[in-house]
C-alpha positions as a Markdown table, in Angstrom:
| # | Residue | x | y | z |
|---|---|---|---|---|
| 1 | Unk | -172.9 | 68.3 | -92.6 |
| 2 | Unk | -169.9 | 70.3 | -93.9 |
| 3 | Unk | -166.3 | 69.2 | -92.8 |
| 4 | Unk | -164.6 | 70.9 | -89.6 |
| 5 | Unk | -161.3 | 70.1 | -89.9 |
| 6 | Unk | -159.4 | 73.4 | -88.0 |
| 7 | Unk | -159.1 | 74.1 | -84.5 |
| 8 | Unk | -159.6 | 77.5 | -83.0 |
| 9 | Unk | -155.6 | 77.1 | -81.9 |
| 10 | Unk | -154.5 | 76.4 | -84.9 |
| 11 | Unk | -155.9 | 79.2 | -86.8 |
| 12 | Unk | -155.0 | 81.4 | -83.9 |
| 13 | Unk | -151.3 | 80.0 | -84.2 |
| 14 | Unk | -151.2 | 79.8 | -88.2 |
| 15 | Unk | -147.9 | 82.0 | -89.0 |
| 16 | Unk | -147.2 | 83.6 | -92.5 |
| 17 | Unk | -144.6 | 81.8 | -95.4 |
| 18 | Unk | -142.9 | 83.3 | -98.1 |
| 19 | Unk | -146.0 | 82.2 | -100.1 |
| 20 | Unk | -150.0 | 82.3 | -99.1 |
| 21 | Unk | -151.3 | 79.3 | -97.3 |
| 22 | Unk | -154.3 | 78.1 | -97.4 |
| 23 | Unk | -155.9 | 75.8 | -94.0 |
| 24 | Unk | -158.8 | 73.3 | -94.6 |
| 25 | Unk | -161.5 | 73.8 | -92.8 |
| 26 | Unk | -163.8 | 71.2 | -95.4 |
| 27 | Unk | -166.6 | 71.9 | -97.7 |
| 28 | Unk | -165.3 | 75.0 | -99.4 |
| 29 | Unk | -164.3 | 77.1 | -96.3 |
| 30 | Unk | -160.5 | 77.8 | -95.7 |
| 31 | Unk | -158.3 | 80.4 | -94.2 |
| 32 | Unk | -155.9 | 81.8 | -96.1 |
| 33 | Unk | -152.7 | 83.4 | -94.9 |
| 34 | Unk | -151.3 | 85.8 | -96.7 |
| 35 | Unk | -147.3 | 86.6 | -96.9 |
| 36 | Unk | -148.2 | 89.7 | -95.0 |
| 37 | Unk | -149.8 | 88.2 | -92.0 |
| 38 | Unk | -153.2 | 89.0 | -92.7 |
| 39 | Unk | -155.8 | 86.2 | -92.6 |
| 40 | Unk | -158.7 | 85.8 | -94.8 |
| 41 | Unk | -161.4 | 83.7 | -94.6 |
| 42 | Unk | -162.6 | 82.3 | -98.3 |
| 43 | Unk | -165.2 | 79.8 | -99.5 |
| 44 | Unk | -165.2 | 78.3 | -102.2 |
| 45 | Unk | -168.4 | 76.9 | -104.4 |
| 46 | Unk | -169.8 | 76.4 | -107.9 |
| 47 | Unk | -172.7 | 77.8 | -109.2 |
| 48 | Unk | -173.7 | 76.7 | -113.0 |
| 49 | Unk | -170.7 | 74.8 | -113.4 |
| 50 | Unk | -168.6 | 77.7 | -112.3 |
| 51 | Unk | -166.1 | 77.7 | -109.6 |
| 52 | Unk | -166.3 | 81.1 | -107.8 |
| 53 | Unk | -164.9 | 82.2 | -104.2 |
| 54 | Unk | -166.1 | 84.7 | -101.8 |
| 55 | Unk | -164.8 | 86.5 | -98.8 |
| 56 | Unk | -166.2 | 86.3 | -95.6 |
| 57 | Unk | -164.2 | 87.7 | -93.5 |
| 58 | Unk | -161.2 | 88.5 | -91.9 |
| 59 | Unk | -159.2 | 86.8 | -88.6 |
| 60 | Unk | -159.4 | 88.0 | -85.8 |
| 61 | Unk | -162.4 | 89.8 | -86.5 |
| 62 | Unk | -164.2 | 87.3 | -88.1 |
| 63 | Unk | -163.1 | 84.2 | -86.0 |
| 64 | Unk | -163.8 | 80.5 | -86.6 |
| 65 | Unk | -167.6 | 80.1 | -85.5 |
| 66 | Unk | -168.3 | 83.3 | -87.4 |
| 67 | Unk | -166.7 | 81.9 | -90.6 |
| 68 | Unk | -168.8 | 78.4 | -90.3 |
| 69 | Unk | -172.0 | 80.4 | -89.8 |
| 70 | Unk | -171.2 | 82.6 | -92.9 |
| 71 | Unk | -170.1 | 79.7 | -95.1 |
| 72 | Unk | -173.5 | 77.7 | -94.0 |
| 73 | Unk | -175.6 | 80.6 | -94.8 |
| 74 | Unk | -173.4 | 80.7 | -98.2 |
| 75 | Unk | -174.6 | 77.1 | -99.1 |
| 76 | Unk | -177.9 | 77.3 | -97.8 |
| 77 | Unk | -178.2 | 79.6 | -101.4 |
| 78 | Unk | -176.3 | 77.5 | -103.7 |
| 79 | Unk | -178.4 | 74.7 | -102.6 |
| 80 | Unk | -181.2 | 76.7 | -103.7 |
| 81 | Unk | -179.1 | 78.4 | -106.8 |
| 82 | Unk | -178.3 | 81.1 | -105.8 |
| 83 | Unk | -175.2 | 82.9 | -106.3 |
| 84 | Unk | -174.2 | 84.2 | -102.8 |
| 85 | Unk | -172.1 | 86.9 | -104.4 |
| 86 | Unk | -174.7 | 88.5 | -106.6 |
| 87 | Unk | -177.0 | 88.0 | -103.3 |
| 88 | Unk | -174.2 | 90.2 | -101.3 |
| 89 | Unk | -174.4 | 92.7 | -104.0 |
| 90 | Unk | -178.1 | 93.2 | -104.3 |
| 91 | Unk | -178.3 | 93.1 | -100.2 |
| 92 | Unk | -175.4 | 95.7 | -100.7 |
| 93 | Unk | -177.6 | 97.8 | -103.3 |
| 94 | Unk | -180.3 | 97.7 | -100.9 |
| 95 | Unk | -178.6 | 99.0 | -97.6 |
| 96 | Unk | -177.3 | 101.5 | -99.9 |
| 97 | Unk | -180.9 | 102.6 | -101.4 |
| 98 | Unk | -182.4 | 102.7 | -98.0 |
| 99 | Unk | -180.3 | 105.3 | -96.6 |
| 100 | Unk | -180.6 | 107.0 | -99.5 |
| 101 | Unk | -184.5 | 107.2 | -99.7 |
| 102 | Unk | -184.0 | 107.7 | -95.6 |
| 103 | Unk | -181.7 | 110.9 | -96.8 |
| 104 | Unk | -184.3 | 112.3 | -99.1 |
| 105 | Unk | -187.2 | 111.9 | -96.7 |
| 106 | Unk | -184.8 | 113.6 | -94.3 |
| 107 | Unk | -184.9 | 116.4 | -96.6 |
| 108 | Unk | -188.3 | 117.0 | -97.9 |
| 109 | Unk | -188.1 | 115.5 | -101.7 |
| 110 | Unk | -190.2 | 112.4 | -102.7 |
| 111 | Unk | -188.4 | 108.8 | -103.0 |
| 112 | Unk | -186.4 | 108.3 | -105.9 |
| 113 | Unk | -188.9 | 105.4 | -107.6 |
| 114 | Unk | -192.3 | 106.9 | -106.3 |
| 115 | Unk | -195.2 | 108.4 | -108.0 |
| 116 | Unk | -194.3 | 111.9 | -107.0 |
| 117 | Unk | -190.7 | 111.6 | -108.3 |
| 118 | Unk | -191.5 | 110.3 | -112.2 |
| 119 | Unk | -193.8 | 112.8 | -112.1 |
| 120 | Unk | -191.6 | 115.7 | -111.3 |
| 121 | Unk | -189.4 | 114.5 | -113.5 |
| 122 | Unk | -191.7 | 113.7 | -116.3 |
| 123 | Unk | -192.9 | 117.7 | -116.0 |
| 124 | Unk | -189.4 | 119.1 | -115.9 |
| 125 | Unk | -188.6 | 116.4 | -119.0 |
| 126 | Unk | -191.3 | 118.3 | -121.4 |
| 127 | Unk | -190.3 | 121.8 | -119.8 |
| 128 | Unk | -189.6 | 123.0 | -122.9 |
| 129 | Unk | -192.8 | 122.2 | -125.0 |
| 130 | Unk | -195.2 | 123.5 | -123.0 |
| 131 | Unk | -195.6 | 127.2 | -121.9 |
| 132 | Unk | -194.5 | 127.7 | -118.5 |
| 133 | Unk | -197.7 | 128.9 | -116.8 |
| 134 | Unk | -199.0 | 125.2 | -118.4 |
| 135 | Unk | -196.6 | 123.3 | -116.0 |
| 136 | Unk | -196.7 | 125.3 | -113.3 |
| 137 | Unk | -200.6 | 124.4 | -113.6 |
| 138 | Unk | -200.3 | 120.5 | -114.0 |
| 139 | Unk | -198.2 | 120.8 | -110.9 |
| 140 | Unk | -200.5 | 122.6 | -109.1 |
| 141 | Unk | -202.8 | 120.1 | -109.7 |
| 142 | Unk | -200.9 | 117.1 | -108.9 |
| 143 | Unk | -199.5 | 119.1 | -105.7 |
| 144 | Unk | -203.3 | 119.6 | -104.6 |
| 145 | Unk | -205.1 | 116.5 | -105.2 |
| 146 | Unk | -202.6 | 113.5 | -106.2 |
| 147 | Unk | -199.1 | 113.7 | -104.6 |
| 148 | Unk | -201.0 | 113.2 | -100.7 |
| 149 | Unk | -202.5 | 110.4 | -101.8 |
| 150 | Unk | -200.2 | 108.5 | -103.6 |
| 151 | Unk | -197.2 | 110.2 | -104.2 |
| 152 | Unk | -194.5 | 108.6 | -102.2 |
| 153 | Unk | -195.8 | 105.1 | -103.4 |
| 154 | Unk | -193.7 | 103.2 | -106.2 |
| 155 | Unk | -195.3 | 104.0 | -109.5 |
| 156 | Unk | -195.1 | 100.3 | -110.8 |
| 157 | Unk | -197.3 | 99.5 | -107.5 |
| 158 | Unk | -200.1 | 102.5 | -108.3 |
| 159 | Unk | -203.8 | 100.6 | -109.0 |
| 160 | Unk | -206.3 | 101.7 | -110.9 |
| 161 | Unk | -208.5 | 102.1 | -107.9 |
| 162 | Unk | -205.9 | 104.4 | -106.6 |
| 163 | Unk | -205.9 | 106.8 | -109.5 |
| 164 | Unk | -209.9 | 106.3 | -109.8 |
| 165 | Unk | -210.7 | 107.6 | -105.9 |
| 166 | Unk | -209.0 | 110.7 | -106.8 |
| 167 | Unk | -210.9 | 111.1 | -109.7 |
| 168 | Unk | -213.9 | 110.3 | -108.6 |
| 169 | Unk | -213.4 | 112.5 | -105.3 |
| 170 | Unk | -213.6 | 115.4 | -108.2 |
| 171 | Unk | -216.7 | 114.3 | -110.0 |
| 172 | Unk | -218.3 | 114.0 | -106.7 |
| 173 | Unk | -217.8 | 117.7 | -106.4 |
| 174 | Unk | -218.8 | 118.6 | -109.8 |
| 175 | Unk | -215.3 | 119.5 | -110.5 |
| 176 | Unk | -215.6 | 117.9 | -113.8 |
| 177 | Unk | -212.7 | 119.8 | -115.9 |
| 178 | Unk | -210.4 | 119.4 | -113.5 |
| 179 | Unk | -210.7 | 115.5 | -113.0 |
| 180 | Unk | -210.7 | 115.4 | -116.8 |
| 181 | Unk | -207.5 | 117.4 | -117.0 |
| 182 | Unk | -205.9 | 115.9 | -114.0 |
| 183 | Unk | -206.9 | 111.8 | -115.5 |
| 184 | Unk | -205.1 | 113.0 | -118.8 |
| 185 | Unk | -202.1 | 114.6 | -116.3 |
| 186 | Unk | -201.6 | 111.4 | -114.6 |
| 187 | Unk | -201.8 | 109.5 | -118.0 |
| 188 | Unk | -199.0 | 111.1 | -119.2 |
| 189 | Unk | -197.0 | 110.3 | -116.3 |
| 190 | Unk | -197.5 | 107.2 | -117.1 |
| 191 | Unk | -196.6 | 107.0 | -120.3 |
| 192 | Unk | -193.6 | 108.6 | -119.7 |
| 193 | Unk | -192.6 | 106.0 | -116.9 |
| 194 | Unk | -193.4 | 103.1 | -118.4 |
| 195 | Unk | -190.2 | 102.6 | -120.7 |
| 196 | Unk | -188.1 | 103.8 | -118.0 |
| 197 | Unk | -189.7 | 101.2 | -115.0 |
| 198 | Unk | -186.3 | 99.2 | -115.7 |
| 199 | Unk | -184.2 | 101.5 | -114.3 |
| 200 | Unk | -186.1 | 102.6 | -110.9 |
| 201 | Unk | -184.8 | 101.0 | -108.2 |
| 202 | Unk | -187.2 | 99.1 | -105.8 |
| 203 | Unk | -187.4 | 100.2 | -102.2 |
| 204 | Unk | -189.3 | 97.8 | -99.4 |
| 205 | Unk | -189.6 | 100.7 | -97.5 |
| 206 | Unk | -192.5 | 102.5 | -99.9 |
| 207 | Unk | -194.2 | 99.5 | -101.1 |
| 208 | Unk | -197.9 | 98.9 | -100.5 |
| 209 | Unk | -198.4 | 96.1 | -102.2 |
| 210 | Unk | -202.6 | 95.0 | -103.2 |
| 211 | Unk | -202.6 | 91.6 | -105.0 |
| 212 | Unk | -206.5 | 91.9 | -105.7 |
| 213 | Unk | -206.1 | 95.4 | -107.8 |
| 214 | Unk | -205.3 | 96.0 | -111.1 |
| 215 | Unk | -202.0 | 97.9 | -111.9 |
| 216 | Unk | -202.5 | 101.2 | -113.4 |
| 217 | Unk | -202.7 | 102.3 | -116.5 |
């Protein structure tokens, strides 16, 4: 059990010094109070054999209890090795992300790693190689029978059962040119997402996650 060595009065009572002080509260957590007045909470830890320091908070706002509960939560994850300031920051990228996919929904356009997205962006990416009545026609297609389906899904998450039902929906209808341009369509979005996977950012909010399928392509 971590150290509790500070009082609530005592941090309530601490009073600035020409320099920053720094009050002991054990196991990494102390408050520190700066010249100014203005008290900080810090905790200190190592992680790889670095010795690191994060915020958590400042006083009165954050108060003493608050403090203990952050700087337990903060060695719960070095105990497991994790860095609890590159956990901050990916919690931070992902509050950020979700109000941002939340924004686009808001406004009618697809989520920024989904199906629909890549493939928007894979059509406008070979604009310029195709005549324009082409795109507008591979569109068209995806608008009709693909984007409903799966569109707003991740595109590392689409299965080959998913792209396969909207095929096969075709061929059940005889619409055998169209299923064979649309397979070749979806292929290429594909192809052109695969090198850039690394750099779409993951959102809980869109996943649909099926262990027992196969990942498409």
């Amino acid at each position: 059990m971590a150290k509790q060595l500070l009082k609530d009065i005592s941090v309530c009572n601490a009073k600035p010094a020409s320099k920053d002080l720094r009050l002991n509260d054990g196991s990494g957590l102390y408050l520190l109070v700066k010249a100014s007045g203005a008290k900080w909470w810090r905790f200190d830890y190592s992680v790889d054999g670095r010795r690191k320091t994060i915020s958590l908070g400042v006083y009165p706002s954050a108060g003493l209890a608050d403090a203990r509960r952050k700087a337990d939560e903060a060695r719960v994850l070095v105990a497991s090795g994790v860095d609890p300031s590159d956990s901050r920051k990916a919690d931070k990228t992902a509050r950020k992300d979700a109000i941002e996919q939340e924004m686009r929904l808001d406004a009618g356009l697809p989520p920024i790693n989904s199906f629909e997205y890549v493939t928007r962006e894979w059509l406008a990416s070979n604009a310029h190689t195709v005549r324009d009545i082409t795109r507008q026609k591979k569109l068209r297609r995806f608008e009709l029978y693909v984007f409903h389906a799966i569109g707003q899904m991740p595109i590392g998450e689409v299965k080959l059962l998913d792209v396969f039902a909207i095929v096969r929906r075709l061929i059940i209808k005889n619409q055998l040119e169209t299923a064979h341009r649309l397979r070749s369509d979806i292929s290429g979005a594909f192809a052109y997402a695969i090198p850039r996977l690394h750099r779409l950012r993951p959102s809980a909010s869109y996943r649909r996650p099926d262990a027992r399928a196969k990942s498409y392509p």
